[in-house]
C-alpha positions in Angstrom: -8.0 138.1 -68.3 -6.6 139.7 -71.5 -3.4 141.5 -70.9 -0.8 143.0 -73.2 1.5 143.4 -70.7 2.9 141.0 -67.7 6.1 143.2 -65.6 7.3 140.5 -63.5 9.4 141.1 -60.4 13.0 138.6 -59.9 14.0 137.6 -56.6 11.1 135.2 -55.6 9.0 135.7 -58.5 11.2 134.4 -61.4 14.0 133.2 -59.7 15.1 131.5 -56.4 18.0 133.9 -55.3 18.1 133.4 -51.5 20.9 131.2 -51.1 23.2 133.3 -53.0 22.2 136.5 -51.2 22.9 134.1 -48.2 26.3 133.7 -49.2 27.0 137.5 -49.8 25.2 139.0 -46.6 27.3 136.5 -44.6 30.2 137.2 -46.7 29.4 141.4 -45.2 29.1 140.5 -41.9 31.9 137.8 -41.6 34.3 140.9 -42.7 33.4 142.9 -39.6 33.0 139.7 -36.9 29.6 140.5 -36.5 26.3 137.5 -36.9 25.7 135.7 -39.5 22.1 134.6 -40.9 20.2 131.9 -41.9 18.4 131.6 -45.6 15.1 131.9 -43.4 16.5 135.5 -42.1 17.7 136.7 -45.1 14.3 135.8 -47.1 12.4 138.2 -44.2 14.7 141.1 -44.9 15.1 141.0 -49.0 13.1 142.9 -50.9 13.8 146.9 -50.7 17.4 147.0 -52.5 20.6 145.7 -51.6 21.2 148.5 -49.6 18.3 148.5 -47.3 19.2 144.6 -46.8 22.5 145.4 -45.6 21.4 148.4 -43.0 18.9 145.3 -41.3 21.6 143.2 -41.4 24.1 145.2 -39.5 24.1 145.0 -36.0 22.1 148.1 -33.4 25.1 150.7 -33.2 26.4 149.8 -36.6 23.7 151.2 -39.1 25.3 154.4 -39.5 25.6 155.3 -43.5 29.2 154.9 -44.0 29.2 151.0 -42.1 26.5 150.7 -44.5 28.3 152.1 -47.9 31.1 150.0 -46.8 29.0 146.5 -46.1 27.2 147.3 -49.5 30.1 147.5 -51.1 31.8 144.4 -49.7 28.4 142.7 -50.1 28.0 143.9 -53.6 31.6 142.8 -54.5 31.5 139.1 -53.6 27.6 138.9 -54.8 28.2 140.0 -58.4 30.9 137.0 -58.6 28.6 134.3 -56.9 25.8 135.9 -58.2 24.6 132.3 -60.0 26.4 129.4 -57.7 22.9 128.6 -56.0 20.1 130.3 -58.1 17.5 129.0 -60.3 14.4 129.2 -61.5 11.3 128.4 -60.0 9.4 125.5 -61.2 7.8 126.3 -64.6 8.7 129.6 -64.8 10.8 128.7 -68.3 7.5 127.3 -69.7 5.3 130.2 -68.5 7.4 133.3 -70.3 7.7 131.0 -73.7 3.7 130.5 -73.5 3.2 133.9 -73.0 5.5 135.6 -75.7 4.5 133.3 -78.1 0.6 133.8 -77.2 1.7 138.0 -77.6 1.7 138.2 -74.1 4.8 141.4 -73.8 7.3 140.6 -70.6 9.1 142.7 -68.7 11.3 142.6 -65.6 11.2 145.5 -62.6 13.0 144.7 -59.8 15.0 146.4 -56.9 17.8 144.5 -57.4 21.0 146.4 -59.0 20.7 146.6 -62.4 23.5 145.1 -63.3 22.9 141.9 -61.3 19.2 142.7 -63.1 21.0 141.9 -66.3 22.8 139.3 -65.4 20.2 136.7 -63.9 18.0 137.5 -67.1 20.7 136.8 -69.3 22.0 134.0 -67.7 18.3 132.6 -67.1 16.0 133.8 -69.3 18.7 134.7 -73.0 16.1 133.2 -74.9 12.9 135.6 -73.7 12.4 139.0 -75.7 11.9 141.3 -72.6 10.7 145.1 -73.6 12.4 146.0 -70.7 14.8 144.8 -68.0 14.8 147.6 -65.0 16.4 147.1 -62.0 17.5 149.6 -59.1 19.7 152.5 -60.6 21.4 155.4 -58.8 18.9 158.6 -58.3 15.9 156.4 -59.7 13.4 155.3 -56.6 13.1 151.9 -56.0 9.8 150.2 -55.9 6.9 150.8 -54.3 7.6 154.1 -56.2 5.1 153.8 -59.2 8.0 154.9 -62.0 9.6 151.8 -62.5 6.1 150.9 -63.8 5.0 154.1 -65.5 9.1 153.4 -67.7 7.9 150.2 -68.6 4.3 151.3 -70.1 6.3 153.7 -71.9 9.0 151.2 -73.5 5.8 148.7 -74.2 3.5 151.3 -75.7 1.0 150.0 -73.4 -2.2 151.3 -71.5 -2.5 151.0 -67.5 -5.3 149.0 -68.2 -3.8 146.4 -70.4 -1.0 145.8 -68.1 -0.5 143.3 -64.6 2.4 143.4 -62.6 3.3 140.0 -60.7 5.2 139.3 -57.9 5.5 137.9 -54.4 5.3 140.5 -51.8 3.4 143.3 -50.8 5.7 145.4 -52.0 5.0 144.4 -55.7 1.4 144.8 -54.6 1.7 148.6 -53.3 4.2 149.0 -56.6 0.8 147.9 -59.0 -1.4 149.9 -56.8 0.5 152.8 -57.1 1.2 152.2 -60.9 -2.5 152.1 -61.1 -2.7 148.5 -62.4 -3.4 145.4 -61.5 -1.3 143.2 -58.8 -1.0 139.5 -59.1 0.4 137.8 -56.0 2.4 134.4 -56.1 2.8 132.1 -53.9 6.3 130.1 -54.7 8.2 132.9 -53.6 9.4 134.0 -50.2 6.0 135.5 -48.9 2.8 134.0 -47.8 0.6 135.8 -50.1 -3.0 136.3 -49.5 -6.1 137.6 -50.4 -8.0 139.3 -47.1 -10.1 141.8 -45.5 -8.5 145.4 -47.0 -6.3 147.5 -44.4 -6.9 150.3 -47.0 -2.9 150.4 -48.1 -3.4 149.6 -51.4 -0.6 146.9 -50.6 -3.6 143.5 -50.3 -2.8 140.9 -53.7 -6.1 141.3 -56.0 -5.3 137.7 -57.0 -3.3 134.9 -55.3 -1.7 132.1 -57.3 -0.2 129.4 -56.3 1.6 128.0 -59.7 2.6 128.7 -62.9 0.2 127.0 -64.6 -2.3 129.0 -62.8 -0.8 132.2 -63.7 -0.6 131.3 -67.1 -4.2 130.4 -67.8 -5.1 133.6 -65.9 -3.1 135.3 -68.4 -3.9 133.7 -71.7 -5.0 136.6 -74.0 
């Protein structure tokens, strides 16, 4: 497969974030006595923003926008501080970006996560990798599966929808692609159980399912 382009999502794709989005969610809740979850329960609810994490968090009878504001807010705080205790890389990754910028591959990161904790994780990760472009979520700009985040990073790449993947490890990366009119590449390292079925017709089922690196690098050789 010859792309020019690989836009790679961060929590679960790249990098292994749950614990310290553990840590901050229970952080939230602990404020307010209310339940705290496990890294199993947190992994089912990531995925749509920091913001939509906290409003499944809260408790039924406490999702009303200001408990949420407030939760973010407190979430948000303690995260951006903690933001690198537990997190790293999943195996190979490293390897995979240098073989693919050397090989002319471009990279670039779209996630939901706030931009600035966007930043920091590739910074603190990833210094040595030439991104085109490091997006994350941003006030009055959608968060995926809304198709701009994809249609900003063409634009800063110079690219054509056709030269371009998008890779990541749920189905909302998949429906982002889809949407973005390219094509979606589906790990399996991350915190969903990709896989390749019978279409439902969203637009949201993995064209291709790998389950390493290694894989995903020969897929993507130029």
């Amino acid at each position: 497969m010859k792309s020019k382009l690989a836009i790679f999502d961060l929590d679960g794709t790249l990098l292994d974030t749950i614990d310290d989005l553990k840590e901050a969610v229970n952080h939230a809740m602990s404020l307010r006595g209310f339940p705290t979850f496990t890294r199993d329960e947190v992994m089912a609810m990531v995925g749509h923003g920091a913001r939509n994490l906290m409003r499944k968090a809260l408790p039924v009878g406490h999702k009303d926008d200001d408990m949420v504001d407030a939760a973010y807010n407190d979430f948000r705080a303690y995260y951006i501080t903690h933001i690198d205790t537990y997190t790293k890389p999943f195996a190979g990754i490293h390897d995979l970006l240098t073989k693919l910028h050397q090989e002319g591959v471009m990279l670039a990161v779209a996630s939901n996560k706030f931009q600035e904790g966007t930043e920091h994780l590739i910074k603190e990760f990833f210094s040595e990798i030439p991104f085109v472009a490091v997006l994350g979520g941003r006030p009055d700009f959608p968060l995926k599966p809304d198709p701009e985040i994809v249609g900003e990073v063409l634009r800063k790449a110079g690219v054509e929808k056709t030269d371009a993947v998008m890779v990541g490890d749920s189905d909302t990366d998949m429906e982002t692609a889809a949407n973005g009119g390219i094509m979606g590449i589906a790990v399996n390292w991350g915190y969903r159980d990709m896989k390749i079925g019978p279409s439902t017709g969203s637009g949201t089922e993995p064209q291709i399912v790998v389950e390493t690196a290694e894989e995903l690098h020969q897929l993507l050789l130029p």
